[in-house]
C-alpha positions as CSV (number, residue, x, y, z in Angstrom):
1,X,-147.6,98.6,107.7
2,X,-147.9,101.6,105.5
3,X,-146.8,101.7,102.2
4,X,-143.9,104.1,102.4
5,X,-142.2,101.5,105.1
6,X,-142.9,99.2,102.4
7,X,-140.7,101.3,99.9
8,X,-138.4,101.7,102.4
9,X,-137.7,98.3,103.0
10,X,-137.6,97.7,99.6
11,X,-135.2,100.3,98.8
12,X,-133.0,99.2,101.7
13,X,-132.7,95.5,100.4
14,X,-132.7,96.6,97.1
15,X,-129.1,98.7,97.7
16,X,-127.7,95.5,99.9
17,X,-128.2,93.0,96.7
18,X,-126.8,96.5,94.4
19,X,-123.8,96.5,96.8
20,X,-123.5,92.7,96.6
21,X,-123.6,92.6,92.4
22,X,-120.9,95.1,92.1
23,X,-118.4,93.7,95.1
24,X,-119.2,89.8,94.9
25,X,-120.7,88.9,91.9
26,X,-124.5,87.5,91.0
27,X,-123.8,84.3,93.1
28,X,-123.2,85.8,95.9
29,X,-126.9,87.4,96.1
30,X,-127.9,84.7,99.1
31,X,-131.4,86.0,100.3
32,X,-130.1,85.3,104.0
33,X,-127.0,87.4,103.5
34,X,-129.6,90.0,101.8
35,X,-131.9,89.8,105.4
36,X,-129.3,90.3,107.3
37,X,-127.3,93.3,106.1
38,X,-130.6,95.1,104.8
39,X,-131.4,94.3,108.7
40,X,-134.9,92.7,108.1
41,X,-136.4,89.6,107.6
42,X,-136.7,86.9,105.2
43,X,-140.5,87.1,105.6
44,X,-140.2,90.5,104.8
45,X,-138.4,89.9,101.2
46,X,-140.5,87.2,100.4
47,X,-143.7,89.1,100.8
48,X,-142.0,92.2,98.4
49,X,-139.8,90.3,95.8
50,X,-141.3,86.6,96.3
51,X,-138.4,84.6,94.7
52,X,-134.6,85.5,94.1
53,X,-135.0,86.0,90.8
54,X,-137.5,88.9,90.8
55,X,-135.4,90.4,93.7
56,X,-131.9,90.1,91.6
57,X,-134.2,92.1,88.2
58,X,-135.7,94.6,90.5
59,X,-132.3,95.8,91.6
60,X,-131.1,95.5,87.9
61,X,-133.9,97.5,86.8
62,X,-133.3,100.0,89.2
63,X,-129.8,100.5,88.4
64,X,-130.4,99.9,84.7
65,X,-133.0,102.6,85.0
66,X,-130.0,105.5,86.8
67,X,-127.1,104.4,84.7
68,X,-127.7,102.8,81.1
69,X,-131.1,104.4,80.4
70,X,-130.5,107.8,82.2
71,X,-129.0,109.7,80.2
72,X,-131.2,108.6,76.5
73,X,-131.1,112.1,74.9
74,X,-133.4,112.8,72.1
75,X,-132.1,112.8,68.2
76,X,-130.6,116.1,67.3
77,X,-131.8,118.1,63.8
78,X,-129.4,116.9,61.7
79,X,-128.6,113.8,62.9
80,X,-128.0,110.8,61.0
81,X,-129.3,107.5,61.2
82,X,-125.5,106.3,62.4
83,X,-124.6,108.9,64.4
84,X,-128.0,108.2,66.4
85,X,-127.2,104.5,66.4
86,X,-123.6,105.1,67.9
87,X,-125.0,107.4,70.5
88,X,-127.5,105.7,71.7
89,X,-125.1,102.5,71.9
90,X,-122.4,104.4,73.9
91,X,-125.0,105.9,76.1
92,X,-126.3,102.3,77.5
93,X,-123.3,100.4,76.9
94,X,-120.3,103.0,78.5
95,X,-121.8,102.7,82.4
96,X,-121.8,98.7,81.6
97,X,-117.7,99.0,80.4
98,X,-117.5,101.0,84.0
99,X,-119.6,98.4,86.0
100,X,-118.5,94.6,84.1
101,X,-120.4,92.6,87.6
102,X,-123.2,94.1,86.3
103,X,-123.1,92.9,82.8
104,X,-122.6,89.7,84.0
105,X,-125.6,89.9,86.8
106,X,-127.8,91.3,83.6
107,X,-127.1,88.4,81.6
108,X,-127.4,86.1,84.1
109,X,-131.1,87.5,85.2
110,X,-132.7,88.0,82.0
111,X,-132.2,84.6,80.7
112,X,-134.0,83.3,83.6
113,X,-137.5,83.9,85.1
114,X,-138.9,86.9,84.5
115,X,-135.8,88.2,82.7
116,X,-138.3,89.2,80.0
117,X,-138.8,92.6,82.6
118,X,-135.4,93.6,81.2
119,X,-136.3,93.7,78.0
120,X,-138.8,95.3,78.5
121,X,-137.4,98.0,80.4
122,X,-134.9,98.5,77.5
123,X,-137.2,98.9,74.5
124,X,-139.4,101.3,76.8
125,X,-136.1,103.1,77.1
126,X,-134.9,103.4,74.1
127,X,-137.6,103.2,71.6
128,X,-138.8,106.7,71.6
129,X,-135.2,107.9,71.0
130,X,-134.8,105.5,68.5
131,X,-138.3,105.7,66.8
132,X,-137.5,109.1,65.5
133,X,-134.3,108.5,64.1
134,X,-136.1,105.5,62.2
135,X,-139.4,107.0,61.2
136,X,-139.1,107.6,57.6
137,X,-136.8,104.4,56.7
138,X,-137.8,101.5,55.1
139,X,-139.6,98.8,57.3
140,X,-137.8,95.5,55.8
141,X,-134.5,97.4,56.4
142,X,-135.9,98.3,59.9
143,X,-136.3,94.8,60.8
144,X,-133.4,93.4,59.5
145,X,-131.6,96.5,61.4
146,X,-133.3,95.1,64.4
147,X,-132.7,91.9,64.4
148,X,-128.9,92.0,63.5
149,X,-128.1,94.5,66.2
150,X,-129.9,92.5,68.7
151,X,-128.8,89.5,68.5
152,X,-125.4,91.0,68.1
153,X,-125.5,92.6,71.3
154,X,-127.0,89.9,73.0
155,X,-124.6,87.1,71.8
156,X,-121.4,90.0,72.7
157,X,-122.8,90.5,76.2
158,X,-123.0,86.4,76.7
159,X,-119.6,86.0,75.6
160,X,-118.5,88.4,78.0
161,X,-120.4,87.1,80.6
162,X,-118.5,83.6,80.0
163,X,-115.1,84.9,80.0
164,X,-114.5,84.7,75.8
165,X,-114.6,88.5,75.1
166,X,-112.9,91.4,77.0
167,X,-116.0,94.3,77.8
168,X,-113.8,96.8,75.9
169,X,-115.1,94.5,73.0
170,X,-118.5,94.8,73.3
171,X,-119.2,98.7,72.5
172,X,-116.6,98.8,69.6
173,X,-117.9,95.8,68.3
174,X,-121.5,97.0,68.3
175,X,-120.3,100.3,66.4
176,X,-118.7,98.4,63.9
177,X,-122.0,96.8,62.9
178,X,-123.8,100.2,63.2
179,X,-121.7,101.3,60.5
180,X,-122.1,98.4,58.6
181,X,-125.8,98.6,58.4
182,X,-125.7,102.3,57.9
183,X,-122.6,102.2,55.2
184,X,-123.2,101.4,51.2
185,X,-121.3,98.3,50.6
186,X,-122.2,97.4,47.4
187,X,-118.5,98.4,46.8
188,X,-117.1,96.8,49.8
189,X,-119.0,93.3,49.0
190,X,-117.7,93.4,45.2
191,X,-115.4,90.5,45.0
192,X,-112.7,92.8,42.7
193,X,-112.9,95.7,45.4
194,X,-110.0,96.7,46.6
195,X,-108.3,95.9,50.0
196,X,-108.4,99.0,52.3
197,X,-105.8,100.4,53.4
């Protein structure tokens, strides 16, 4: 079998376990329910995907790759650090507030085998972007920028994912804590500061 039916089957099972995400949910992605309504055979999905789980991250990666990561535009002379962090967090995290099943589907597939893919795919996504908005900043501020934005995302996206946060959350949230890390709050932190307004 040549290698473009090969794609094609692949992009035709790929769209059925899309389709099923967005209308039924990540437990509803049942590889005979896949076989049937991409109209081949469960040989045939083994022998391209091999398990559920790399099946269920392809089709993440693929819409991850058209939706979140699509439209990464590169900093803009002038731009700040914050107003690079805010764009770049509305940019991945808007198509998510659009598509919630597939929050939850991401969630689901990256903390289990192989969901180290996803990852991946995002820090090959945004990491160029970001890499020149952070080039000239200190490296212990870097890290500590990394690490707190994410781990908040990730802990925001699992408590959607189990019902304790509303999606509208998420993105708001996350630009809070830009703004935090970007802000001066030596005067904020000061215990005689004043209460804002």
């Amino acid at each position: 079998m040549s290698s473009g039916t090969e794609s094609d089957a692949s992009a035709k099972i790929i769209a059925v376990v899309l389709d099923l995400l967005h209308s039924d949910g990540y437990e509803a992605v049942q590889l005979r329910v896949v076989a049937a309504r991409a109209h081949v055979s469960l040989a045939k999905i083994y022998r391209l995907f091999r398990t559920r789980d790399q099946l269920i991250i392809a089709a993440l990666h693929q819409w991850m790759e058209d939706n979140a990561y699509a439209d990464i535009a590169p900093i803009q002379p002038g731009e700040t650090l914050r107003e690079s962090l805010l764009r770049i967090l509305r940019t991945v995290f808007e198509p998510w507030e659009r598509n919630p099943e597939m929050l939850v589907a991401y969630h689901h597939a990256r903390t289990g085998p192989g969901g180290e893919r996803l990852d991946n795919q995002g820090l090959i996504a945004v990491l160029p972007v970001a890499e020149v908005a952070l080039r000239d900043l200190d490296p212990r501020y870097l890290e500590d920028l990394g690490l707190i934005m994410g781990n908040m995302a990730l802990a925001l996206i699992g408590r959607f994912a189990t019902g304790s946060l509303p999606i509208t959350e998420i993105l708001s949230t996350l630009e809070r804590t830009a703004y935090r890390m970007t802000a001066d709050n030596a005067a904020a932190a000061r215990r005689d500061a004043p209460a804002p307004r």
